[in-house]
VEXBA-238362 format. One line per 10 residues: number of its first residue (from 0); their letters; for each residue x, y negated, z negated of C-alpha. Coordinates in nm, 3 decimals, m for minus. Layout:
N
NUM) a) X/Y/Z; ...
END
This chain:
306
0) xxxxxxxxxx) m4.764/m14.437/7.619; m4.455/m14.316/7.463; m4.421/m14.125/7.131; m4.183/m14.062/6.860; m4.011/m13.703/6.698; m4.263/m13.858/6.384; m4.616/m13.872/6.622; m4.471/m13.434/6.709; m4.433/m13.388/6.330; m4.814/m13.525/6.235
10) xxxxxxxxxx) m4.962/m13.394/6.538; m4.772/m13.046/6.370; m4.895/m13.161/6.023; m5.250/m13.167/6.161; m5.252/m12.855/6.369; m5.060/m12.649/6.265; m4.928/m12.581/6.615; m4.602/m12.478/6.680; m4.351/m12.827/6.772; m4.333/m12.758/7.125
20) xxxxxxxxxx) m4.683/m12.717/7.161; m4.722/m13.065/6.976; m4.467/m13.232/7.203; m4.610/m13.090/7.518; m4.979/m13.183/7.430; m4.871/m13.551/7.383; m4.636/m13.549/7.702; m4.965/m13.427/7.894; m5.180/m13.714/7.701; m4.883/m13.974/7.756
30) xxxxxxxxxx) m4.922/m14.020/7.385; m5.235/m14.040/7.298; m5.306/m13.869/6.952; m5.663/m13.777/7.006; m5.629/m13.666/7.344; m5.310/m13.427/7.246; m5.565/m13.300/6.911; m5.818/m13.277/7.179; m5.604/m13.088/7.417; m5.433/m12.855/7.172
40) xxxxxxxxxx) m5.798/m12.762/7.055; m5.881/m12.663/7.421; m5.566/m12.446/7.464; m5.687/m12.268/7.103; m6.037/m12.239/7.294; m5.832/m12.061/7.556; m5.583/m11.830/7.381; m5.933/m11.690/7.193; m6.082/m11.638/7.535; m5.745/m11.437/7.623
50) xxxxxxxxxx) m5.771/m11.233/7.276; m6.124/m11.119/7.256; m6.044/m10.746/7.455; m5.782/m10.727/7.190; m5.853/m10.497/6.872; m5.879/m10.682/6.546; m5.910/m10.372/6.285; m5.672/m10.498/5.995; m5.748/m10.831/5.758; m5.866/m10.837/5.434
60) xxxxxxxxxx) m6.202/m10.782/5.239; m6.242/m11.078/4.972; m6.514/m11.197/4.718; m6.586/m11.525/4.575; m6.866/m11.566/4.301; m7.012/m11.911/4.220; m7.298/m11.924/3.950; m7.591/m11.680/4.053; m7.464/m11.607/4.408; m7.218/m11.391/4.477
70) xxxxxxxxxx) m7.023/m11.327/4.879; m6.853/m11.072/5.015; m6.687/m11.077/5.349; m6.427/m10.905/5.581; m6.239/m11.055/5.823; m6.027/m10.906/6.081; m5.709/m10.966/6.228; m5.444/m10.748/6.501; m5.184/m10.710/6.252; m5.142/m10.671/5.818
80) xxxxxxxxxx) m4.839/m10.898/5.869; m5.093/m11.131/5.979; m5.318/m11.042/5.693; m5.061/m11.159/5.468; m4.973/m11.482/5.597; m5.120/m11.748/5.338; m5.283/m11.949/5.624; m5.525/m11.662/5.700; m5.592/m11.577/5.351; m5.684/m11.959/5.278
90) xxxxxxxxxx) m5.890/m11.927/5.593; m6.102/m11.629/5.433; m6.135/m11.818/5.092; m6.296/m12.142/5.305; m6.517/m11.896/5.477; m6.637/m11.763/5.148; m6.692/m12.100/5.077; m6.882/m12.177/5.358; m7.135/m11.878/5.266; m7.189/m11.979/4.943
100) xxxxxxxxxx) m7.271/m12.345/5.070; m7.483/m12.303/5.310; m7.622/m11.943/5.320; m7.628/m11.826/5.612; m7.859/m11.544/5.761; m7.595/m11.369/5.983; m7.241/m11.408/6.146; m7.392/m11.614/6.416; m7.556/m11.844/6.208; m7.193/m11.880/5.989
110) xxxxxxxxxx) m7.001/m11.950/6.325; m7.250/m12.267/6.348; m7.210/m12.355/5.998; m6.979/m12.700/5.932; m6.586/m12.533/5.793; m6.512/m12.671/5.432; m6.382/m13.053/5.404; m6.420/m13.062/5.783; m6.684/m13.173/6.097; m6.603/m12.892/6.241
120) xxxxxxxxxx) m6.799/m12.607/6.292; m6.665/m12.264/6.193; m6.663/m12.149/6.566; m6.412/m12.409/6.620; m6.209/m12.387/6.387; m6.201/m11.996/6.368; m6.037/m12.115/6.769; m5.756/m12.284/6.643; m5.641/m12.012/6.396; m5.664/m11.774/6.618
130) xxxxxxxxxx) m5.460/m12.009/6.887; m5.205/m12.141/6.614; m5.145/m11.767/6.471; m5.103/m11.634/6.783; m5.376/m11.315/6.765; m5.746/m11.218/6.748; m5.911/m11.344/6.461; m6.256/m11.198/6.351; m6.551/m11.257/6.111; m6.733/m10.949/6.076
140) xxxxxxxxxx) m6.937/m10.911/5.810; m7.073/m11.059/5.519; m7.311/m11.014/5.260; m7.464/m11.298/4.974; m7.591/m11.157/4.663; m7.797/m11.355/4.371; m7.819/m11.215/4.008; m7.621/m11.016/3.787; m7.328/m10.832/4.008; m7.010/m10.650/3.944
150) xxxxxxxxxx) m6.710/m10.679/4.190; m6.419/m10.508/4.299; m6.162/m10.577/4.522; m5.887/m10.279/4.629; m5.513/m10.305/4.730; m5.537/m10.682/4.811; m5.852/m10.665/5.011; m5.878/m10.305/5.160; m6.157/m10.218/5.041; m6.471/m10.459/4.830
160) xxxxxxxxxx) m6.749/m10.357/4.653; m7.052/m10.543/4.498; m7.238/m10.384/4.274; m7.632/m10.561/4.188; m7.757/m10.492/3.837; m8.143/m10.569/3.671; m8.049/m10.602/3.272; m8.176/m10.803/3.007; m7.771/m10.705/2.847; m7.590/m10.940/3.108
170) xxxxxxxxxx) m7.248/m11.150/3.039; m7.250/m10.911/2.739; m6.854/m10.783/2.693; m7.020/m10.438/2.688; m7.213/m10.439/2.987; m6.939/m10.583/3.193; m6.710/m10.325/3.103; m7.015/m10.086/3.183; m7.062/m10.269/3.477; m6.677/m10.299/3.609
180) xxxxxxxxxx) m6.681/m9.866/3.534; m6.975/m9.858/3.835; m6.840/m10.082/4.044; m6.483/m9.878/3.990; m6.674/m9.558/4.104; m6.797/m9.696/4.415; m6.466/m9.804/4.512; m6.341/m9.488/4.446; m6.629/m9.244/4.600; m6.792/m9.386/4.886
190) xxxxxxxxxx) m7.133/m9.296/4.875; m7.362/m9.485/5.213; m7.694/m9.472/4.991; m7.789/m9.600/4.640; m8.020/m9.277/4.552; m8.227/m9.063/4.649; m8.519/m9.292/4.765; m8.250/m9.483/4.925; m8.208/m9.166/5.208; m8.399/m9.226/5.530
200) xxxxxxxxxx) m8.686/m8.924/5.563; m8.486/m8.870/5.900; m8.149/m8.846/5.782; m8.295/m8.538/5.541; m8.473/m8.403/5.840; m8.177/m8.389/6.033; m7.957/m8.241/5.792; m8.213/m7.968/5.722; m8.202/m7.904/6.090; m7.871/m7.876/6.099
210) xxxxxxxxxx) m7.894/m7.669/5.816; m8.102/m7.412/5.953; m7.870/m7.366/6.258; m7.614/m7.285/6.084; m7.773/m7.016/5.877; m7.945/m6.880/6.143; m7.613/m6.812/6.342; m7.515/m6.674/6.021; m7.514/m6.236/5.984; m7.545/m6.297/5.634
220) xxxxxxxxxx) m7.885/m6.446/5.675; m8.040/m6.213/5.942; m8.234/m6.027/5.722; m8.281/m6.286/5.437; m8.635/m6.330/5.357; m8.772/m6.725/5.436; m8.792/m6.792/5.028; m8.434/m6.715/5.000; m8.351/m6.949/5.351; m8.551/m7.231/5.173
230) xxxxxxxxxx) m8.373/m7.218/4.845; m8.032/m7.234/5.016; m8.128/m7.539/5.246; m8.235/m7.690/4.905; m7.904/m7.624/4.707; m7.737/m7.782/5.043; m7.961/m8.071/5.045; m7.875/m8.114/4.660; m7.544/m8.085/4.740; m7.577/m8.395/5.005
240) xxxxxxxxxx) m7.726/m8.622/4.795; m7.445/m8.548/4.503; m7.225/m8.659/4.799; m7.365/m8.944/4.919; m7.597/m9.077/4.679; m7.444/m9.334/4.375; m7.621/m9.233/4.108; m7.600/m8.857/4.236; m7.202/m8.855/4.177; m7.002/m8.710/3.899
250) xxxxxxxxxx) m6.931/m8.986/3.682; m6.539/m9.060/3.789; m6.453/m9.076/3.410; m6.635/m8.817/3.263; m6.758/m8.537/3.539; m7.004/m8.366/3.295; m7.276/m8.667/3.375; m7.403/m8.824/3.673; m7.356/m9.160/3.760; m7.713/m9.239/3.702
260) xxxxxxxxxx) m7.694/m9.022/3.342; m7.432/m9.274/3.213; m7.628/m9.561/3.301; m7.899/m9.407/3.126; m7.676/m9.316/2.859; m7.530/m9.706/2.845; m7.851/m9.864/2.793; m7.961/m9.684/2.521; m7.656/m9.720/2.351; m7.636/m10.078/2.376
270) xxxxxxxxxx) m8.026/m10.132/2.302; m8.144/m10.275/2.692; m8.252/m10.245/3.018; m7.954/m10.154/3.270; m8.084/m10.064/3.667; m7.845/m10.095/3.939; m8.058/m10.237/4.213; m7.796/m10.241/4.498; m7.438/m10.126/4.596; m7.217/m10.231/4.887
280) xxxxxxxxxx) m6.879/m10.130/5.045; m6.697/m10.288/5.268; m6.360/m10.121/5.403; m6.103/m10.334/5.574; m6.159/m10.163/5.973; m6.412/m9.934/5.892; m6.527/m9.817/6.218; m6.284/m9.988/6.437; m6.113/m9.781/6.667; m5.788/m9.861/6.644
290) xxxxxxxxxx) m5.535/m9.889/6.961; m5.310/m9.603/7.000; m4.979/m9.733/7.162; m4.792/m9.519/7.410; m4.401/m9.529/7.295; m4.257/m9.359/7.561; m4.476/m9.577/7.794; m4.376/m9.876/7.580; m3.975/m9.732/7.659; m3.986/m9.662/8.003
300) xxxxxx) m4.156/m10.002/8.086; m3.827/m10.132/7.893; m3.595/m9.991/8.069; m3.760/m10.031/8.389; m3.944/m9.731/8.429; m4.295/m9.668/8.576
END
């Protein structure tokens, strides 16, 4: 079956594959529209197979809010260039999407989920970005929050954060100012827990053994009496919840209050009930080890070298 330069461009228009790709796939299909789609979707299937050992640490955080639910997600690709390119970005915003429609419980459960304006799944058609952009593509995270939130997104999707509030003061112009200011201070000071209550027992435990280790191993200690040991582990342990903790921080914009003192403060100014009932981070990478190339490797294999 033969095919015209105008069956390359809509197979193109379709894909999104490059024009040699379209005119190959309906060479091998003698023409056949469906069959190239078909075939060009099984070559995407196959460059993803090829990518997965590859590292996918850069990409972009993003949030979408619609009514009471609220998603965050990160997804990763190889390069920032690739992170810029509008095709991915659109990709991220459909994924959102898909989260807010259909809620699912994990990444696995997204993957199966039907893409946006599509019968495709997301599985599928996460396989023909990553075949038509030409590198690892990777949803890694998410998380779907309902009630009153405050978002922030960082240096076009480095770094997210989703701050969950319990207020009878919501959609109020001073509570979301208030509310923006937390969600500011999280982006800005990392903290892993909420508060206090929000540290496992085991994670104090271990810090306390640490702790002791350290002071014992200290001269300055030899001779310290155990009262004195126990209020130093308990300044230190202060100390670690003032680092990781939320409402433990200095308040970024005034540093003679806590975090949790100016939401104290807020509410009774404005007349209500403020709690903040849950904060999360995301950072664009966050844990990903990143490859290390080899530049003089990278020359010598150039010019022929071993």
């Amino acid at each position: 079956m033969a095919f015209t330069a105008k069956d390359v461009a809509e197979l193109r228009k379709q894909t999104g594959c490059g024009m040699m790709d379209c005119k190959n796939a309906l060479t091998e299909a003698n023409g056949d529209f469906d069959t190239a789609v078909k075939l060009l979707r099984e070559k995407g299937m196959m460059a993803t197979a090829k990518k997965q050992s590859r590292i996918a640490a850069e990409g972009l955080v993003d949030i979408m809010t619609d009514g009471n639910l609220t998603v965050m997600v990160e997804v990763n690709t190889e390069t920032d260039f690739v992170a810029k390119n509008e095709t991915f970005q659109t990709f991220v915003k459909d994924i959102l999407r898909t989260i807010l429609q259909h809620k699912p419980a994990d990444v696995s459960a997204l993957l199966a989920c039907t893409y946006p304006d599509s019968d495709k799944t997301v599985q599928a058609v996460l396989e023909e970005k990553t075949f038509i952009i030409g590198e690892k593509l990777s949803i890694r995270r998410f998380i779907l929050t309902e009630g009153v939130v405050s978002t922030y997104i960082h240096g076009s999707g480095v770094t997210g954060v989703v701050v969950g509030f319990e207020t009878d003061l919501a959609h109020t112009p001073a509570f979301e100012a208030f509310a923006k200011n937390i969600a500011l201070q999280a982006a800005a000071f990392n903290a892993p827990y909420l508060d206090k209550a929000s540290v496992p027992a085991a994670v104090i435990a271990e810090e306390k053994e640490i702790l002791i280790r350290q002071l014992e191993q200290d001269p300055k200690f030899a001779s310290k009496p155990a009262k004195v040991i126990e209020g130093v582990i308990s300044g230190r342990i202060a100390k670690f919840y003032e680092a990781n903790c939320l409402l433990e921080q200095s308040y970024v914009k005034d540093d003679s209050m806590t975090v949790g003192a100016y939401i104290a403060a807020t509410a009774k100014e404005l007349g209500g009930h403020i709690k903040v009932t849950s904060c999360t981070r995301f950072d664009k990478g966050e844990g990903i080890e990143k490859r290390e190339d080899d530049l003089a490797a990278e020359v010598a294999k150039m010019v022929g070298g071993n």
